[in-house]
C-alpha positions in Angstrom: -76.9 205.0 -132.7 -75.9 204.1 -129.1 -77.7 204.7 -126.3 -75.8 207.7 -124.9 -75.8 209.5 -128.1 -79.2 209.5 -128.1 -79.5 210.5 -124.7 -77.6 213.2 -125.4 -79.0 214.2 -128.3 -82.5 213.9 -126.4 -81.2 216.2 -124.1 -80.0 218.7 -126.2 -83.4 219.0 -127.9 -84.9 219.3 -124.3 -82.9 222.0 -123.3 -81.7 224.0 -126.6 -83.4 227.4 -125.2 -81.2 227.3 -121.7 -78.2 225.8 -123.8 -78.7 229.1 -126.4 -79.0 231.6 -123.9 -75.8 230.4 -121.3 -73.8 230.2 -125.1 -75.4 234.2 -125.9 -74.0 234.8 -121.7 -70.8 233.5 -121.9 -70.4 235.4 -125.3 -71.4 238.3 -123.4 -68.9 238.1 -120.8 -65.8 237.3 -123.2 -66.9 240.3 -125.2 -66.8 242.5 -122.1 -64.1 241.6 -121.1 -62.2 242.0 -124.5 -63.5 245.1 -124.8 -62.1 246.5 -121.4 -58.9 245.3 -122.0 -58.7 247.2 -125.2 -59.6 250.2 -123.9 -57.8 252.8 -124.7 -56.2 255.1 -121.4 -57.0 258.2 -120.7 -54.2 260.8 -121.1 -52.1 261.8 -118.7 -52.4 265.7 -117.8 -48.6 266.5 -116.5 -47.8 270.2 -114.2 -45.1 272.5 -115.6 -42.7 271.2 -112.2 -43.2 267.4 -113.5 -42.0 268.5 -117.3 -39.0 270.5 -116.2 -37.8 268.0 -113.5 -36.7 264.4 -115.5 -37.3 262.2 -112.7 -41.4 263.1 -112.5 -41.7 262.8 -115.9 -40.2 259.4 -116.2 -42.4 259.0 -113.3 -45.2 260.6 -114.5 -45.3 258.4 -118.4 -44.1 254.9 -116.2 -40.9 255.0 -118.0 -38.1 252.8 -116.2 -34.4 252.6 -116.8 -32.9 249.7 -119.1 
């Protein structure tokens, strides 16, 4: 072996606890954040005036013209 390689390995046997736990943090935050973006939305609750009136219900459900 050269002598960075086992530098690094020397280091990596040093420091495997902080190396395991910042791998287990940045899991962490990727998971988070995967799971937010998946999130399913809430419903939307509409009023009798925004159902009748076609404009405020497009408005209402973000639908846009083609």
């Amino acid at each position: 072996m050269s002598l960075w390689t086992f530098k690094v390995l020397c280091y990596l046997k040093r420091h495997k606890i902080l190396i395991g736990g910042l791998i287990l943090i940045i899991l962490a935050i990727v998971g988070v954040s995967i799971y937010k973006s998946h999130q399913v939305k809430k419903p939307v609750l509409l009023k009798q005036e925004q159902v009748k009136d076609p404009v405020k219900l497009a408005n209402a459900i973000h639908i846009t013209k083609a």
